[in-house]
N, C-alpha and C positions, 0 to 999 in steps of 0.2 A: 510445425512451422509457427513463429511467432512474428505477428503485425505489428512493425515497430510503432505503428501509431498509436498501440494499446500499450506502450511500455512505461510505465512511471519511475521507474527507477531501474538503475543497470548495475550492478557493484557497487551499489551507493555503499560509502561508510558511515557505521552509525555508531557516531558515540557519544552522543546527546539525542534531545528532542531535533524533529527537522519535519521539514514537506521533504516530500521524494522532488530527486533531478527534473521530474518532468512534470509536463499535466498534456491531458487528455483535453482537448478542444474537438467538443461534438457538434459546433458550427449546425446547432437548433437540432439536431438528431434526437430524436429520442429513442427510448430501450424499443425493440418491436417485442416485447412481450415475453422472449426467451429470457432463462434466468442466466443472470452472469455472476462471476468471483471477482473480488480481489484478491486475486494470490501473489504473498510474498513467500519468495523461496530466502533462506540463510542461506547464502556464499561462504561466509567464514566464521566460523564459530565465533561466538560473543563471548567476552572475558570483561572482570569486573566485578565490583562489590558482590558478594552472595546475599542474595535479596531482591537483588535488581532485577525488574522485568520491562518487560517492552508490550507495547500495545498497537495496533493499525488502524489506524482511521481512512476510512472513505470519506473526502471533503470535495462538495459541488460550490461554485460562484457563478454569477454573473458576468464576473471578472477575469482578467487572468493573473493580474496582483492578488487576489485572492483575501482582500481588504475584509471582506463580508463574506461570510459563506457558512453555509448548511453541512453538518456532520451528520452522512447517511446513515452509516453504520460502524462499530466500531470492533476490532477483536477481541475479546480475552484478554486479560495481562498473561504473558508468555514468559516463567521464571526463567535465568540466566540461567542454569542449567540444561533446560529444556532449548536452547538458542544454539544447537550444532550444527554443523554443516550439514544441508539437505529437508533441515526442518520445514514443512511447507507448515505458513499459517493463510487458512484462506475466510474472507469475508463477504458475505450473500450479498449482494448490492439491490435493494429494492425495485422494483418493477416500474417503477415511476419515477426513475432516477433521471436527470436534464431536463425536466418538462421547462424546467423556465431558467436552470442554471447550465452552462453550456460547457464551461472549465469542471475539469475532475481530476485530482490528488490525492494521493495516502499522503496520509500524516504519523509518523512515529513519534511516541511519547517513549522516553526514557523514564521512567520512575527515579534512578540514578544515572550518572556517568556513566560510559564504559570506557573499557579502556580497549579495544577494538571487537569487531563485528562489520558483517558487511548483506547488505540484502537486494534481491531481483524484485522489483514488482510489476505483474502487467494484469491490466483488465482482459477480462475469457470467459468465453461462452461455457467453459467447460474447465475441468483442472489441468492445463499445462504442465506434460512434463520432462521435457528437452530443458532446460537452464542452460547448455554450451552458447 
């Protein structure tokens, strides 16, 4: 079962840099101590320059413009090859995550273009893994 409130991106297509479709509004919550993921699953294999990777950023604000904000943690660059369908990339989200920012986004870095690719993200207690 997946909490759509923890969902930051749904089939988002990625073929440049971007924030994920959505953000998480922790409305002053903070972590209770349990560790969480950022997991992004690939929906559809990524095609494109050979070279090219992609990277996940966890990004907290104040905001929900997202004008100013704190990069908690970031993934790996993940080569275009490595980017099939089912790829799960997941990122540790620090334990102290929202104490004073209350918006939470992944952010994708393109290193290149692609020319399509598509990914699920949702914040989790644990590694989700239903993607239907």
């Amino acid at each position: 079962m997946q909490d759509k409130l923890l969902l930051l991106s749904e089939k988002q297509a990625i073929t440049a840099s971007a924030a994920s479709t959505y953000y998480m509004d922790e409305n002053g919550l903070t972590n209770t101590g349990k560790p969480l993921i950022c997991e992004t699953v690939v929906n559809t294999a990524f095609t494109g320059t050979a070279g090219s990777t992609l990277t996940v950023a966890v990004q907290v604000s104040a905001t929900s413009d997202f004008t100013s904000f704190d990069t908690l943690a970031v993934s790996a660059p993940i080569p275009l090859a490595s980017l099939t369908a089912g790829k799960q990339i997941l990122v540790a989200i620090p334990h102290n995550f929202g104490k004073t920012k209350v918006y939470t986004r992944a952010y994708y870095t393109a290193s290149t273009a692609f020319t399509a690719g598509a990914v699920t993200t949702v914040i989790a207690p644990d590694v989700f893994t239903n993607h239907d």
